[in-house]
Structure formats: C-alpha cells, structure tokens
BALOBA-1460 file (C-alpha; in Angstrom, 3 decimals):
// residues 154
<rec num="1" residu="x" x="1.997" y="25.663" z="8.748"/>
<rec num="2" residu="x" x="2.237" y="21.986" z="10.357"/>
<rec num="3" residu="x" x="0.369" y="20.435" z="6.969"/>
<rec num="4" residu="x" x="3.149" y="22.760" z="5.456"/>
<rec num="5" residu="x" x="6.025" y="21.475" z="7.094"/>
<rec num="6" residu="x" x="4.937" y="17.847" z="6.971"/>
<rec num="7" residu="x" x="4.801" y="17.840" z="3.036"/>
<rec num="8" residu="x" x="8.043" y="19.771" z="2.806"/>
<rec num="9" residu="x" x="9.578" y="16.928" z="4.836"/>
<rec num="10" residu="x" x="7.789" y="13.836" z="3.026"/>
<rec num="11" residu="x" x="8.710" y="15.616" z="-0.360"/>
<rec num="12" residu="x" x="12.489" y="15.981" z="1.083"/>
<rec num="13" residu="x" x="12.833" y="12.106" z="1.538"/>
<rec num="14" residu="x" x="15.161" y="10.385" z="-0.806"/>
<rec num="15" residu="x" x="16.897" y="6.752" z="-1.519"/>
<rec num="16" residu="x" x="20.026" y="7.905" z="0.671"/>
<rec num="17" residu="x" x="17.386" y="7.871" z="3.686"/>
<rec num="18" residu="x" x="16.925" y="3.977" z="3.334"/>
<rec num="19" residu="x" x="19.557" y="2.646" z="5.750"/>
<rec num="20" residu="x" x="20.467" y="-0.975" z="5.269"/>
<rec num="21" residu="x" x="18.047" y="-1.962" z="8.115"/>
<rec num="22" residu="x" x="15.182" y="0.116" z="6.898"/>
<rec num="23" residu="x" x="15.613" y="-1.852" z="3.421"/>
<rec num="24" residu="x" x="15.848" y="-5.153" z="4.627"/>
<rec num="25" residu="x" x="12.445" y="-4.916" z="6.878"/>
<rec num="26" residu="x" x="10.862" y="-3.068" z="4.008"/>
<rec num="27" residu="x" x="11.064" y="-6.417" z="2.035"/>
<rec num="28" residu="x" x="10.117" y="-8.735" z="4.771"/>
<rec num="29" residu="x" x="7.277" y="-6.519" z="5.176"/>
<rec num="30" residu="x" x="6.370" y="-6.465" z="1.154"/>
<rec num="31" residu="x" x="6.763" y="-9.966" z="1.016"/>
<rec num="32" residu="x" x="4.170" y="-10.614" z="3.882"/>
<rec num="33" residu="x" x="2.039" y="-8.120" z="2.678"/>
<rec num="34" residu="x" x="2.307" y="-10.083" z="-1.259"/>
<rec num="35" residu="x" x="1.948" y="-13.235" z="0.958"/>
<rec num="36" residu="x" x="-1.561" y="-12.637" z="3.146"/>
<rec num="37" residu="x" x="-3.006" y="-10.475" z="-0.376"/>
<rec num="38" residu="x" x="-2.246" y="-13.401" z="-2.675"/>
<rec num="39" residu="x" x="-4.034" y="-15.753" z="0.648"/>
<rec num="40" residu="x" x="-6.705" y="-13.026" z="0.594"/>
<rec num="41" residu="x" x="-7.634" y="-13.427" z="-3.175"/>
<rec num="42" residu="x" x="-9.126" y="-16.268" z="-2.353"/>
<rec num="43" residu="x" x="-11.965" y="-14.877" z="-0.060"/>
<rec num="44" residu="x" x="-15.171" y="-14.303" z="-0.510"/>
<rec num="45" residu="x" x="-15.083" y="-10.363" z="0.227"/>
<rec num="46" residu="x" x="-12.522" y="-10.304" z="-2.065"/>
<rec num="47" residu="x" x="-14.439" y="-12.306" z="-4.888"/>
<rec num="48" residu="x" x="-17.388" y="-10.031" z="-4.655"/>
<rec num="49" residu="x" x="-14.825" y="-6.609" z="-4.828"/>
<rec num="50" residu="x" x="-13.625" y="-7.953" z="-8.044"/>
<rec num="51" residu="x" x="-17.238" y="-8.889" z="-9.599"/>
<rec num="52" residu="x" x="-17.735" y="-5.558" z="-8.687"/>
<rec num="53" residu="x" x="-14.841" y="-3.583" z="-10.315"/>
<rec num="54" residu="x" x="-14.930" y="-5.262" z="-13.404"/>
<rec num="55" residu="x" x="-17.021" y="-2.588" z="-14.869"/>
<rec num="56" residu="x" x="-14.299" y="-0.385" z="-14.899"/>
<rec num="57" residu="x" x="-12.222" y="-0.100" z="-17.386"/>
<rec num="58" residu="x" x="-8.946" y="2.261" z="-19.004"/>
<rec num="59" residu="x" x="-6.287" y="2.640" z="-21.352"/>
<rec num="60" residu="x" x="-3.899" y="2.407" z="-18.519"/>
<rec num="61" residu="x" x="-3.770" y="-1.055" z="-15.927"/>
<rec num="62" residu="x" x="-2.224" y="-2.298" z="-13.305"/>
<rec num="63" residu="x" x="-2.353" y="-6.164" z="-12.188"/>
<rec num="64" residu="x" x="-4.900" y="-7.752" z="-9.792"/>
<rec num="65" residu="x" x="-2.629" y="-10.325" z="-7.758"/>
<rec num="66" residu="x" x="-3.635" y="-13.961" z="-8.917"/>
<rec num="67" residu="x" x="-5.071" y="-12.505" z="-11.984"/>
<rec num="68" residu="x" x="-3.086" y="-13.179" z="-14.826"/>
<rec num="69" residu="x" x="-5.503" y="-12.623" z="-17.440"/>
<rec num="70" residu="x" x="-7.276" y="-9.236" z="-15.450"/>
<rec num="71" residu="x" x="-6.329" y="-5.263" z="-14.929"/>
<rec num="72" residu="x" x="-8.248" y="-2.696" z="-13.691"/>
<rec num="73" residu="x" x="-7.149" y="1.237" z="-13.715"/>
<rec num="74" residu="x" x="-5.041" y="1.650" z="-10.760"/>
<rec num="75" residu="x" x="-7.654" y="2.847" z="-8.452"/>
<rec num="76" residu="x" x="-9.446" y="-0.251" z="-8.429"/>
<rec num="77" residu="x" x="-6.273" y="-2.090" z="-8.813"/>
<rec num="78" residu="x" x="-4.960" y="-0.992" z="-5.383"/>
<rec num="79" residu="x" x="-8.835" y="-0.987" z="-3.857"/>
<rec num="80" residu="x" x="-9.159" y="-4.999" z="-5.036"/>
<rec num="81" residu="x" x="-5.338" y="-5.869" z="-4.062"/>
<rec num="82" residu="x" x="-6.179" y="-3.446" z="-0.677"/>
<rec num="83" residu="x" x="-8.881" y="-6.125" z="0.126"/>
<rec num="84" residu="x" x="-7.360" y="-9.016" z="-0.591"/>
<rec num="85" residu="x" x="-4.626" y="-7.829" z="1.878"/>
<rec num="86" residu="x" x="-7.011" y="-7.082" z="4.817"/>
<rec num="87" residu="x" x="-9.292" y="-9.931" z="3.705"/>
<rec num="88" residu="x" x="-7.233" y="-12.370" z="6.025"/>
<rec num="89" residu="x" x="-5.918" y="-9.697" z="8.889"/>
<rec num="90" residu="x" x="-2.854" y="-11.360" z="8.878"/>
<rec num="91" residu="x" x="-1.125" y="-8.559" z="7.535"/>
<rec num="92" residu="x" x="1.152" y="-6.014" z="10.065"/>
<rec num="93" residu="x" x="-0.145" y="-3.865" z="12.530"/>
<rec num="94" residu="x" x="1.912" y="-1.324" z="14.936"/>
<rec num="95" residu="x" x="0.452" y="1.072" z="17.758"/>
<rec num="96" residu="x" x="-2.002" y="2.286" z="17.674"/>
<rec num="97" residu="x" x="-4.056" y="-0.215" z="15.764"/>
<rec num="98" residu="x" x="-3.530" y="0.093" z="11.907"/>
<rec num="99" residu="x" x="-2.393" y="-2.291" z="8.772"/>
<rec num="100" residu="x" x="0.454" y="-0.080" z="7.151"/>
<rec num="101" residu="x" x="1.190" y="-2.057" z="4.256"/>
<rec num="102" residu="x" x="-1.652" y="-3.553" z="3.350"/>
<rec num="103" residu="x" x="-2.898" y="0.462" z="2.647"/>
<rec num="104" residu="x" x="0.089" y="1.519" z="1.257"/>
<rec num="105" residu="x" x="1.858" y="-1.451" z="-0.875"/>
<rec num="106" residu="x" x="-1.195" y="-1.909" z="-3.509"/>
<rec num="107" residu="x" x="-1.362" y="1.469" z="-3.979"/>
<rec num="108" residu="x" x="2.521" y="1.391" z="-4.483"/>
<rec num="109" residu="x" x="1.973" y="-1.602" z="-7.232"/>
<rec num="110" residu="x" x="-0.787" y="0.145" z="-9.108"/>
<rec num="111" residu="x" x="0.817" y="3.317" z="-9.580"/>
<rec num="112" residu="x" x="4.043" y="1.646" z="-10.865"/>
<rec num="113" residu="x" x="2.700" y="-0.390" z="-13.357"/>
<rec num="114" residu="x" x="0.933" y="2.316" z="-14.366"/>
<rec num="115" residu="x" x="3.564" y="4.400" z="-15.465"/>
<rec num="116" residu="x" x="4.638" y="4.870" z="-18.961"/>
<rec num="117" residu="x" x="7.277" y="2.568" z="-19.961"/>
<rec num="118" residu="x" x="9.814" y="5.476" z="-20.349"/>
<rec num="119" residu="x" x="9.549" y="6.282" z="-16.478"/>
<rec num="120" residu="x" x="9.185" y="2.915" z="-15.042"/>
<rec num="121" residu="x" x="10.266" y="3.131" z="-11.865"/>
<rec num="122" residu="x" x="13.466" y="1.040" z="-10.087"/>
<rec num="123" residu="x" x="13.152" y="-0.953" z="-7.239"/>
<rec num="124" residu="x" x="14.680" y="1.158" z="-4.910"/>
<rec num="125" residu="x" x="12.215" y="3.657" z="-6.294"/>
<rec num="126" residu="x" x="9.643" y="1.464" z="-4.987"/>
<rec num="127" residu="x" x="11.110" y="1.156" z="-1.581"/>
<rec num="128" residu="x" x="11.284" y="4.749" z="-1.185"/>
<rec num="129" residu="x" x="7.613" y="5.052" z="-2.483"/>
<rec num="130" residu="x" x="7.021" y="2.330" z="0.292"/>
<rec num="131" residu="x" x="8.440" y="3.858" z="2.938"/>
<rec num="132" residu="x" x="6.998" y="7.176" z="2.365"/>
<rec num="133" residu="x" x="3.904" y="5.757" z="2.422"/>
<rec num="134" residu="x" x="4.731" y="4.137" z="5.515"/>
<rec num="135" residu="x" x="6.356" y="7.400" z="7.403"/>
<rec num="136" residu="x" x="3.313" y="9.337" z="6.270"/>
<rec num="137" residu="x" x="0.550" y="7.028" z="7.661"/>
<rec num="138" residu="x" x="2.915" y="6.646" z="10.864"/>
<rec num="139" residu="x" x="2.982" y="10.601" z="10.811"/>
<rec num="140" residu="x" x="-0.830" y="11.197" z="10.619"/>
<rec num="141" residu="x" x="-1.016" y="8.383" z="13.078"/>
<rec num="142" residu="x" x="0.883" y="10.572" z="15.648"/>
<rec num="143" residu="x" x="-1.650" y="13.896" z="14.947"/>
<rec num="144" residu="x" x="-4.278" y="12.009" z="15.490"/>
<rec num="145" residu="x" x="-6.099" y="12.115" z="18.507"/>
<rec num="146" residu="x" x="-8.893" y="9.644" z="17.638"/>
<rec num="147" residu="x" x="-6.100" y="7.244" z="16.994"/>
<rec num="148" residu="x" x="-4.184" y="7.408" z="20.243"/>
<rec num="149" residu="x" x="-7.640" y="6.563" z="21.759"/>
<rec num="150" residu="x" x="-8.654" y="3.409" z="20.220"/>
<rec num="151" residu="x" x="-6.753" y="0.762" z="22.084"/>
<rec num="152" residu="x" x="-8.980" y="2.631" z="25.137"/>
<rec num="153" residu="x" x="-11.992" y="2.227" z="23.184"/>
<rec num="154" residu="x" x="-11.873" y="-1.362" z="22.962"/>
C-alpha cells in the first residue's frame, strides 16, 4: 500500500542519510526555531497555554523553554514549546504554506528528554529524529491535495 511503502521508507532512514549539507541547515534551522520559541515565550498566547497546562502533571518531564524551574509530560511540553514557536510566525515556512520546525523540533525536545537516562539519545540521533520529522511532513505535504491548493485559496 502507499501508507505501506511510506512507513517502510521513513523507518529505513538512518544517520548515513544526513549529508554534510543536510546537517549543517538542520542546525541553522534548530537554532531559529530555539530562537523565535524562546521570543515566543514571551507572548501572551503563549502565557495563557502554560496557565493552562500546568494541571498536568507525570513522573516523566521534559523542559518548557525559558522555564527553568517548570516540566510538563512531553505532550504538553512540545504543545507549550509548539506555541511559543508559532506565537511570533517568524519561524520557516516552504511551499505550500507550512512551519516545519516549529511542529516537529518541540516534539523532537520532549521526547528526548523524556527518555530514560540509559537510552538518552546523541545528537546526531536528534538530527535524524529532526529530519524525519521534516521528510515526513514534506511527504504528506506532497499527498495532499488540500495543501497544493492553499496558496490559490488566499
């Protein structure tokens, strides 16, 4: 099947896929992404998002950005750092209209500080986890139909 197909691809990708290139603009694009989130903390949307998921709690964590002294499961984690991100709209965009990183990235974050301390993951880990993330959203992007059409929607 495609949705077949499409996994058994993703799940193929490994570290010796990251070229040199692919690497470098995966850090210029994580430090942006860092960059407009840690802006975007400082929003109002983003004050009211972390009112909110402060009622959640767990055993496991993962850091809200310009929160020393706060976690929150990594869910609301990555939903909280998420807004902060799009918060300010400065964050990247391609064709047709989406914010790659600013989905992917906090998700990215969560789920590695989430892991148990015996599997913590490398940094190139996380630039593969990155770029997956990125090369699946840029993939569902492409089956889309609805997402070809927005730039002649508006």
């Amino acid at each position: 099947t495609i949705t077949g197909n499409f996994a058994n691809v993703i799940h193929g990708l490994n570290a010796n896929h990251l070229t040199d290139q692919v690497i470098q603009r995966s850090k210029r694009m994580i430090l942006d992404t860092l960059g407009v989130g840690l802006l975007g903390t400082s929003t109002e949307v983003c004050h009211k998002v972390t009112q909110y998921s402060k009622i959640y709690s767990s055993d496991v964590s993962s850091t809200i950005w310009g929160h020393l002294d706060f976690r929150l499961p990594p869910l609301y984690a990555a939903f909280v750092n998420g807004v902060a991100v799009h918060s300010m709209d400065f964050d990247d965009t391609w064709h047709p209209a989406t914010h790659p990183s600013g989905a992917v990235l906090p998700a990215v974050i969560a789920l590695s500080e989430a892991a148990p301390q015996k599997k913590k993951i490398s940094g190139l880990d996380l630039l593969l986890a990155f770029n997956v993330g990125i090369e699946v959203q840029g993939r569902l992007l492409r089956f889309s139909s609805e997402a070809r059409n927005i730039p002649k929607r508006y």
